[in-house]
N, C-alpha and C positions, 0 to 999 in steps of 0.2 A: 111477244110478251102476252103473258094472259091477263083478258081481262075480268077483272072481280065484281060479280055481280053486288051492289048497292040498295039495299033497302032507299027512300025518300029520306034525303036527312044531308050531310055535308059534300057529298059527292055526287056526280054525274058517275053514269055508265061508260064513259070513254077513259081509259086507264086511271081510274082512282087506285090510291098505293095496294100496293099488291097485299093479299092476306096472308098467302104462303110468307111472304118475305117481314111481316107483319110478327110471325109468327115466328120466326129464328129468331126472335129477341127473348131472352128467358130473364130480361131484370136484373140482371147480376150487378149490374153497377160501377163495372170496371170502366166504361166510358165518361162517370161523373168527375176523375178529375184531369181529364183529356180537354176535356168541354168547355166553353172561352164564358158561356153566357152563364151556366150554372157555374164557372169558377166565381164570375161576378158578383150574383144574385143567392146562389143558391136555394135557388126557387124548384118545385121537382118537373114543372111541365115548361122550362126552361133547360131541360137536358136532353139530352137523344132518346132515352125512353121513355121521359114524359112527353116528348114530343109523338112518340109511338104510340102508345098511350091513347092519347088523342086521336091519330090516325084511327086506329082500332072502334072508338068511341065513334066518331064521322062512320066508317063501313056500318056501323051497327043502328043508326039509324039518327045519330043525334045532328041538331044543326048546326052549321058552319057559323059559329057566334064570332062577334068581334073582338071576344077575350083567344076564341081558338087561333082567330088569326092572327092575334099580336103575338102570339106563343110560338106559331111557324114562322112571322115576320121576323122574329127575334136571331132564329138560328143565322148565322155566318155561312151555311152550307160548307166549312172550312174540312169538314170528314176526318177529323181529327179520332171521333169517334170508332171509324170503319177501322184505324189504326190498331186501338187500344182493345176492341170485338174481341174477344176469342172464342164469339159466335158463326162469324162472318156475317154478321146481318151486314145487308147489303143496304145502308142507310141514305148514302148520297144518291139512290134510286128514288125508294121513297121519299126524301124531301123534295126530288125535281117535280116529281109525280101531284106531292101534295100541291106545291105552289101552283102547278097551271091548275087545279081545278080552283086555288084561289084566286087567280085572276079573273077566271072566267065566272065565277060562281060570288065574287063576295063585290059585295061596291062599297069604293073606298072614298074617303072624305073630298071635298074640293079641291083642300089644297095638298094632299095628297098624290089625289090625278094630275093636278100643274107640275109637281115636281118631277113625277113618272116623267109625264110628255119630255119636258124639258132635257130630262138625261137620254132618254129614249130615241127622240128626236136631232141628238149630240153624238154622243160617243160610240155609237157601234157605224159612224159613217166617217171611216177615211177623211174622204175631200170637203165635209164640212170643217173636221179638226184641222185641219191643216190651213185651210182657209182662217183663223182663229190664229194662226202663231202671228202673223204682222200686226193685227191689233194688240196681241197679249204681250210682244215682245216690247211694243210702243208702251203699254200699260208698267210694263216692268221697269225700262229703261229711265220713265219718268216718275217712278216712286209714286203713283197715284196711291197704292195701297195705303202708303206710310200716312199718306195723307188723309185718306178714310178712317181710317184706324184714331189718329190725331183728333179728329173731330167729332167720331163716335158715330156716325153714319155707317160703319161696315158692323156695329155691335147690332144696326136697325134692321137688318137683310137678315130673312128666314135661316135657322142653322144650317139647313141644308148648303145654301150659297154662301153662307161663310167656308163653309169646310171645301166648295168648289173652288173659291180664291185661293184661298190657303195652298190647298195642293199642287197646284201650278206647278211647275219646274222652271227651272231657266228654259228661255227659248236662245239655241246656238244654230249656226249655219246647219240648215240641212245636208248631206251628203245624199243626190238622185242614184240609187243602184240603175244601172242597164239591167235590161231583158235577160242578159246573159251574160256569167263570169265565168271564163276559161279556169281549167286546172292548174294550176303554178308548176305542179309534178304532175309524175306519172296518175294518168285519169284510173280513179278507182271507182268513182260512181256519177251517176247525174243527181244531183239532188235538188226538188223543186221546195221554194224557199216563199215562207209564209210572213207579209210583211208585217200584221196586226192593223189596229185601228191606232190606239195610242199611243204603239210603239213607234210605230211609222209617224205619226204626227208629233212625237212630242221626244221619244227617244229615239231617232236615226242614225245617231251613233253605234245604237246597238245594234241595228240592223247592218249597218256596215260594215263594224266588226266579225257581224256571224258570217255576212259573207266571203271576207277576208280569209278567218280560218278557214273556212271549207273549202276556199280553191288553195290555201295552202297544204291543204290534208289531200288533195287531190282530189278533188270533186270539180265539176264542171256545176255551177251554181242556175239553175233557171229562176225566176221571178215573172212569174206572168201578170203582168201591167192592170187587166183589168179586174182582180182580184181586189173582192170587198172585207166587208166584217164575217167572218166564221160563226157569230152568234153565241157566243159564247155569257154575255154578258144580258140576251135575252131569256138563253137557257135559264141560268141562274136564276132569275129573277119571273121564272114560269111565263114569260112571254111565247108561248111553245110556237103558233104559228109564224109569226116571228122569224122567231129562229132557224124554223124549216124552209123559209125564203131564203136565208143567207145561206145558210147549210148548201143549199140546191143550186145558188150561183156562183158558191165557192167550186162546188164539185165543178161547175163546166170549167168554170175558168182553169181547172187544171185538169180535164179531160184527156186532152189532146198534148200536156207537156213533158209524156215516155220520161219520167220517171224515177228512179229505182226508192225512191226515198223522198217523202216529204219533213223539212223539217219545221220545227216551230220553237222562239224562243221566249214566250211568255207560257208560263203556266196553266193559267185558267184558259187561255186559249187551247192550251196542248189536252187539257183535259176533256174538253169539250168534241176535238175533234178523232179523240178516239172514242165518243159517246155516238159516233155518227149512225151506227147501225142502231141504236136504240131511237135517239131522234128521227129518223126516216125510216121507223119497222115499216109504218102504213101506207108506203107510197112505194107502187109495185116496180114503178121507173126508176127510182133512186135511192134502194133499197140495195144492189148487186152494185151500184157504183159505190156506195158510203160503204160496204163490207172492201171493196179494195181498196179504196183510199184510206181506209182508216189503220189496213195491216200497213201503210206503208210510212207512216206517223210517229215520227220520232222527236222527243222533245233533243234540242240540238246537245247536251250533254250526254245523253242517251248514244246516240248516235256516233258522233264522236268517241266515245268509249266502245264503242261497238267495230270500230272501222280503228284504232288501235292509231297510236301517234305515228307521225314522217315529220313534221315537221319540228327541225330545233326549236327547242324551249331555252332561253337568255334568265338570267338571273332578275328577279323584283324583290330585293330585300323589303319584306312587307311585312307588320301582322293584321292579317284579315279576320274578321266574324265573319261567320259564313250562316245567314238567316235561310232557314228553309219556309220556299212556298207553298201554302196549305196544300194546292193542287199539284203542286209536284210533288211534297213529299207523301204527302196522306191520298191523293185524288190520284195518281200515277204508280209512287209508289217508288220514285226516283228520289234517294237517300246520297249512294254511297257515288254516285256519278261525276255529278258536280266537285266532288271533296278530291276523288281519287286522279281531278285534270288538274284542281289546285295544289294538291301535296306534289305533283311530277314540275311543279314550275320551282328551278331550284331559288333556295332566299326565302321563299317563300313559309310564312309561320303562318300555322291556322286552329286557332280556337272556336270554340264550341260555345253558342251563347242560353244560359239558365233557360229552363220551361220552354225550351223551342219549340216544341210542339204546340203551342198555344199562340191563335192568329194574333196578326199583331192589330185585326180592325178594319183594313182594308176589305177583304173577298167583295173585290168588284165594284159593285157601286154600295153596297152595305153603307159606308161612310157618313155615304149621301142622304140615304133615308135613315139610318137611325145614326146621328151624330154624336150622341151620348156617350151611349157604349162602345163605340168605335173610337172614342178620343181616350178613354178611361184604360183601353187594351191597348192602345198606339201607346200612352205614356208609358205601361209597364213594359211592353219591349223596347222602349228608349232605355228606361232604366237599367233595363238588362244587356242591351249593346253596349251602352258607357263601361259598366262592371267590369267587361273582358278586354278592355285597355287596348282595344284595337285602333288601328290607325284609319285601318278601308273596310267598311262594311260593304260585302257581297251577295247578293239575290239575285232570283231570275223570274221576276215579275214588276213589270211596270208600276203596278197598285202599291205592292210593298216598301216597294225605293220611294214614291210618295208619301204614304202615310208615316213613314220611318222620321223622313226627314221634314216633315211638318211638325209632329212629335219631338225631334230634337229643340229644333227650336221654339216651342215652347217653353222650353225647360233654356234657353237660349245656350244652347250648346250647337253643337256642329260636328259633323266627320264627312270624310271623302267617303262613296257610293259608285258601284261599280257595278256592271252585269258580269256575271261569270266568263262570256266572253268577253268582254271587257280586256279581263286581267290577262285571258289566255292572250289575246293578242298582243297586249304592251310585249306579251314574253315573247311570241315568236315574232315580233319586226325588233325586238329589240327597242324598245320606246321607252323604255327607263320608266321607276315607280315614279317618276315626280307628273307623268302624263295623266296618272291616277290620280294623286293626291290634293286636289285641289276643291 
């Protein structure tokens, strides 16, 4: 990547956003009604090229103000925009780009740094989350919430920690994958299997279903045990060195595990770790490992269409919404995948839910730090789920399936919530929709 020399003003010399890429932006404006914050506000340096705008503004000399930051703070990094381009500007570059020189380059409030620490110090670590389900399940079982809530003590907790409670999920029996899951058929690949941080702590259902499928499709399943956070959630959030730690003891941990395929079934995870050759240009040792690990990165929908059905599909008379995730559909570019495993499961009805393209609030820890806006875009895709009369809401992102269903119940409604393989599995063990519906 080249880097763009910087006048004294919002940027550092070490890849501040690129000017070429700065410059494929012609203003046209096809991105303003893609865009979650300017659909909000319609404010203009609240859209992708007034956010450019800006960038431009920082190269050219001006400084990194507290208004510029709240402006980068604001986007969702959701690349709904990169969708709607019929520039190609390459925007989810530029926002990764801007954010670490905001980290590194702007000092933020007190209690801004506590909150950072806290999620920082949480959620891109496995074995702390997981450590976390016996109290929270304790927390759950015993309606403490109800009872915070009751008394007005949970209204007293910083937004941020309200919107942490809130999101919870049930905590249910974990299911432990082994090291290794045999092909059920005939072996058509080995495919090493990426467990997440929150998915593994808090959805292991999912995880266990992905693995199911692929030794029913025929793949011989690896999971290598000592396998941490992929970084994704540091990327995001311009944590760059960060992320290049995880990055680097993800790649060992599956150095040595031959192969043919890795896959991954959260989003913003899968977007990330095809970012690997950009995240580790500079590092001359982990540079040729991240270019082949990353050719071999398949979000598990991807993949699965790609290696083409063996295994019988059982009838799920269902009708599902099928919610697209920002980073699989706009970050990856993985649309028609997910749709074309669900329309092959027969029974199965599948609607489309209004302004899909529009995050639903979630992207990552966004929630956490700006509560506002992320509650106000959760309620309108609540709104818009209910509309399509659907029975099971469908996604493939842990974030989403949270914000969704926190969102619901606000509005104190409800519906069943499934990962994509989820559904696929009910159909091929034959587990009936009611396994779903609940």
């Amino acid at each position: 990547m080249t880097e763009t020399p910087a006048r004294p003003g919002a940027f550092d010399a070490f890849h501040p956003p690129q000017r070429e890429l700065i410059d494929d932006c012609v203003h046209c404006g096809f991105c303003l009604p893609s865009c979650p914050t300017y659909d909000l506000w319609g404010e203009e340096m609240d859209s992708p090229r007034g956010r450019i705008y800006l960038m431009k503004e920082g190269l050219e000399g001006e400084p990194l103000t507290d208004n510029m930051v709240e402006h980068f703070d604001a986007c969702l990094g959701c690349m709904a925009c990169v969708t709607a381009c019929p520039s190609g500007v390459q925007y989810g570059t530029l926002i990764t780009e801007t954010r670490a020189q905001v980290e590194r380059r702007h000092e933020r409030g007190r209690f801004e740094k506590l909150m950072r620490t806290i999620i920082f110090t949480l959620f891109p670590y496995p074995k702390r989350l997981r450590a976390m389900r016996g109290p929270l399940a304790l927390y759950q079982r015993t309606r403490l919430g109800r009872l915070l809530k009751r008394t007005g003590l949970m209204a007293k907790l910083p937004a941020g920690l309200q919107v942490m409670e809130s999101l919870a999920p049930p905590i249910n029996r974990a299911e432990k994958l082994p090291a290794r899951i045999p092909a059920r058929s005939a072996k058509r690949a080995t495919v090493g299997m990426i467990t997440g941080c929150v998915q593994s702590a808090f959805f292991p259902d999912v995880n266990a279903a992905t693995a199911r499928i692929l030794a029913a499709e025929g793949c011989d399943v690896v999971v290598p045990p000592a396998q941490g956070c992929c970084g994704a959630l540091s990327e995001h959030s311009g944590r760059e060195a960060e992320a290049v730690a995880f990055a680097r003891d993800l790649l060992d941990s599956f150095e040595a595990a031959g192969v043919d395929h890795v896959v991954i079934n959260s989003a913003g995870c899968g977007s990330t770790l095809k970012e690997y050759p950009r995240l580790l240009q500079d590092d001359p040792v982990y540079r040729e490992k991240a270019e082949r690990f990353s050719s071999k990165v398949r979000d598990i929908a991807e993949l699965l269409v790609e290696l083409g059905p063996v295994a019988e599909r059982h009838p799920l008379p269902v009708k599902v919404a099928y919610h697209d995730a920002c980073h699989l559909a706009h970050g990856q570019g993985i649309r028609s995948q997910p749709r074309e495993l669900l329309r092959a499961i027969p029974g199965l009805q599948l609607t489309e839910i209004n302004r899909a393209e529009l995050c639903c609030g979630s992207a990552g820890v966004y929630n956490l730090l700006q509560p506002e806006p992320a509650r106000e875009l959760g309620d309108r895709k609540a709104a818009n789920v209910l509309d399509t009369g659907a029975q099971l809401l469908v996604t493939a992102n842990p974030g989403c399936s949270m914000q969704i269903r926190t969102a619901l119940e606000r509005r104190d409604e409800a519906m069943s919530m499934a990962h994509t393989v989820q559904v696929l599995d009910a159909s091929i063990r034959g587990a009936g929709v009611e396994t779903l519906l609940k």
